[in-house]
C-alpha positions in Angstrom: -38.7 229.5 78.2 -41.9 227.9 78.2 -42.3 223.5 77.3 -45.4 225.4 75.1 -46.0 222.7 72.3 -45.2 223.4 68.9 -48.9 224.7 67.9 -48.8 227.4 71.0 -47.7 230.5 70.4 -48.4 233.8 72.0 -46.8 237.1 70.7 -47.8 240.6 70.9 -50.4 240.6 68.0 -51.6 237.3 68.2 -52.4 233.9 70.6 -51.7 230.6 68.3 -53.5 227.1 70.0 -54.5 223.8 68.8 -58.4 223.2 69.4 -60.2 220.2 68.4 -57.6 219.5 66.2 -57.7 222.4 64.5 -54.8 225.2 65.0 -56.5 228.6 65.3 -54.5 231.9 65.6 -56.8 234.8 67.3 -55.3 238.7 67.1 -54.4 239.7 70.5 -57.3 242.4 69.8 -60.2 239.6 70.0 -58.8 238.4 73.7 -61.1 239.7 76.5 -58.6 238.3 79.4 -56.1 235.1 80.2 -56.8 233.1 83.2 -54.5 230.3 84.8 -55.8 227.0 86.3 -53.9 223.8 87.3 -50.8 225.0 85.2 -52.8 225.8 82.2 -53.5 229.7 80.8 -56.6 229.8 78.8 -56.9 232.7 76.3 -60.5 234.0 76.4 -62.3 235.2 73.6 -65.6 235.7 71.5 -65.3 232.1 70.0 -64.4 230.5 73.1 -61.4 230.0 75.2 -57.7 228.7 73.8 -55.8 226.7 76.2 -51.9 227.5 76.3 -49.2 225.4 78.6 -47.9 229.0 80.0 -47.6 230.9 82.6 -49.1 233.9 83.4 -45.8 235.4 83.8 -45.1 234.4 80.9 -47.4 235.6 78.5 -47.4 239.1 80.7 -43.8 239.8 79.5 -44.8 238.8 76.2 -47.5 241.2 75.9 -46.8 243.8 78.0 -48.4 246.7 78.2 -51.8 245.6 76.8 -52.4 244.0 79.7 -53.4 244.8 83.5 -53.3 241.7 86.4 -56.8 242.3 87.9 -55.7 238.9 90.2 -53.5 236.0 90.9 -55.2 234.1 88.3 -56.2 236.4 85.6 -55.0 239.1 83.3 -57.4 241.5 81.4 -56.8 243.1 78.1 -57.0 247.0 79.0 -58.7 248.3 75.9 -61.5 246.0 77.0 -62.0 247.5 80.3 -64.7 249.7 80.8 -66.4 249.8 84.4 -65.2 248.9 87.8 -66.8 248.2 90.6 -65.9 248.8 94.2 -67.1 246.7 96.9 -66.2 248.0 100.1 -67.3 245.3 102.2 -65.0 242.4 100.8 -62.4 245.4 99.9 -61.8 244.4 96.1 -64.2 244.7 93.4 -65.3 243.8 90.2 -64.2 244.9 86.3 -66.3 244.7 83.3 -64.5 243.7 79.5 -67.0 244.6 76.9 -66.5 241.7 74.2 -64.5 243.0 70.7 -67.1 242.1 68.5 -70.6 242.3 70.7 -71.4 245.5 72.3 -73.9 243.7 74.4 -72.1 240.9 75.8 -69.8 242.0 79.4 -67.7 239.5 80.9 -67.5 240.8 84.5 -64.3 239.5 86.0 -63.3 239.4 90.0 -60.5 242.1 90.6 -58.2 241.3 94.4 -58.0 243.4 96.6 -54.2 243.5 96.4 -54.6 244.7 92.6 -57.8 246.9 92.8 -55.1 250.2 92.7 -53.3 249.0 89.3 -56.7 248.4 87.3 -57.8 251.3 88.9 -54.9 253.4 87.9 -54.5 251.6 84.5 -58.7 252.8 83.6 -57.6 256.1 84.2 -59.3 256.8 87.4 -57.6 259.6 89.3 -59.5 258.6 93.2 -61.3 255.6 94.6 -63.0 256.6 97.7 -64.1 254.3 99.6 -67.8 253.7 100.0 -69.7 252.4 102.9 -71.9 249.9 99.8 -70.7 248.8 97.1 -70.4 251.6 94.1 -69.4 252.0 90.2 -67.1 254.1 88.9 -66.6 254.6 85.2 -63.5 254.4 83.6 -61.7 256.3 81.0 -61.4 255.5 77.5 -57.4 255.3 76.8 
């Protein structure tokens, strides 16, 4: 179990953080992708970013299948995910989460090398080929 203060709280429908004083509960639905620095997680959505005394691991097994590790330091809400790039070169890639609540605003997030095949499978791409430049492929609605 986490040392997660009191105000922190991260289920499968919602994230729960103090910010400015203020204790603000965001539904899971409004969270683009969690990324972990310096032992802190930071919840990121429209309004900003939540930051959570957790492990990555830890709010992984908490949500589950909602999300997909695109790298060591990140986790990206699937429904979110709607384009990734291959870049051959560097041999990892790229993945875009359109925001909840602006069509218009894409938060392109680095994807590893080592996880490029799990995002890939979890946007319903059947084959990645591998291009000599860089190259988009689109990915399934699920």
């Amino acid at each position: 179990m986490s040392d997660a203060p009191a105000t922190q709280k991260v289920t499968a429908d919602y994230v729960q953080a103090e910010r400015r004083g203020v204790v603000l509960r965001v539904p899971m639905e409004n969270i683009t992708h969690f990324t972990f620095s310096h032992k802190y997680a930071g919840a990121h959505y429209a309004g900003g970013e939540l930051i959570l005394s957790m492990s990555l691991v830890t709010i992984e097994e908490i949500v589950g299948k909602k999300l997909v590790r695109i790298s060591r330091s990140c986790l990206a809400m699937r429904q979110h995910l709607t384009l990734l790039e291959y870049d051959g070169l560097a041999g990892g890639g790229w993945v875009t989460a359109q925001s909840p609540h602006d069509p218009t605003k894409q938060i392109k997030l680095r994807v590893s090398r080592r996880e490029l095949n799990p995002v890939k499978i979890a946007m319903g791409i059947k084959e990645l080929k591998v291009p000599v430049t860089p190259h988009t492929f689109q990915g399934a609605p699920t």
